[in-house]
N, C-alpha and C positions, 0 to 999 in steps of 0.2 A: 640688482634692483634697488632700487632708490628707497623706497622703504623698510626690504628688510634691511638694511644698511643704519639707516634711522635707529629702529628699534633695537640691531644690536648694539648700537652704541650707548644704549640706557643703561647707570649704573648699575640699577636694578631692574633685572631683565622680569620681564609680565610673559610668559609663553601663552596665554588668553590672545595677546595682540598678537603673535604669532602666526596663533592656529586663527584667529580674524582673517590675517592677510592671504593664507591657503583659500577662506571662504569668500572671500571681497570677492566686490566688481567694481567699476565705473560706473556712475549713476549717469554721469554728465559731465561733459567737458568743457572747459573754461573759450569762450570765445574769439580769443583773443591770437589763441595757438600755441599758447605754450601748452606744456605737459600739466596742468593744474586738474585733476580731476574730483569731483566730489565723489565718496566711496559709499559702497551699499556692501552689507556683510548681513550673512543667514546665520538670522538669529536661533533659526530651528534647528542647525549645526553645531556653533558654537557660544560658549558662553562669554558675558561682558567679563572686563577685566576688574583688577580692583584697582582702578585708575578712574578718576573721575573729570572731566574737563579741565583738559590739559592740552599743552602745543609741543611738543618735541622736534627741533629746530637743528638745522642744519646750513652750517656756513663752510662756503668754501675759501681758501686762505687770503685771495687776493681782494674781499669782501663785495665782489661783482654778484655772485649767484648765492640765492636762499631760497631753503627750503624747508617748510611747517607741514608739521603733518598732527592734525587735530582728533579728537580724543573725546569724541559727550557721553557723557552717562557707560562709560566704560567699552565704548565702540567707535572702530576707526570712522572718522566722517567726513574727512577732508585732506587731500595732498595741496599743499601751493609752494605751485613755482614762480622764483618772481628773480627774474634780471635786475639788479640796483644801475643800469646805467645805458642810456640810451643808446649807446653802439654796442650793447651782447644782448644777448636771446638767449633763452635758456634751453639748453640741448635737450633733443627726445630721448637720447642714450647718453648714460654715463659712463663708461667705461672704467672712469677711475674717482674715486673718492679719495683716497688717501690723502691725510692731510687735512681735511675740514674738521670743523671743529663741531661738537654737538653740545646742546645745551637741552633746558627742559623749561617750560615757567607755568601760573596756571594759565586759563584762558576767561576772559571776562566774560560775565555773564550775557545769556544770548537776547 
């Protein structure tokens, strides 16, 4: 899975976002078709991280497919998938990551 994949690549690993992704859903799905979904997490389950609005980001090598996965008030709240180039699509399954690169930054204010 595409995100936990993300999260394990964070220097510093948050197990809050973790145990988030066991209690996540899809709120809503992006229009378009890609795999983009906004996340909804029970907050009566698990607690926020000590992560505060942030983007933990994923590139794949050939720098065609990226993907953000967004972070408010210390709760997942966002995947985006996003194709850089008008002949790819961004796959519903990944089978393989290896290789991409991960980065982090904050996220501007909403």
């Amino acid at each position: 899975m595409l995100i936990a994949s993300i999260l394990a690549a964070r220097a510093a690993p948050l197990p809050a976002l973790d145990r988030q992704l066991d209690a996540a859903w899809a709120q809503s799905n992006c229009d378009c078709g890609c795999p983009s979904v906004s996340l909804g997490v029970d907050k009566a389950r698990v607690s926020a991280a000590d992560v505060d609005d942030t983007e933990l980001m994923a590139h794949e090598p050939e720098g065609t497919l990226f993907a953000s996965l967004s972070v408010r008030n210390g709760y997942l709240v966002e995947l985006d998938c996003v194709a850089q180039s008008e002949l790819a699509s961004f796959p519903r399954e990944l089978s393989d990551i290896s290789g991409w690169s991960f980065s982090e930054r904050p996220l501007p204010s909403p």
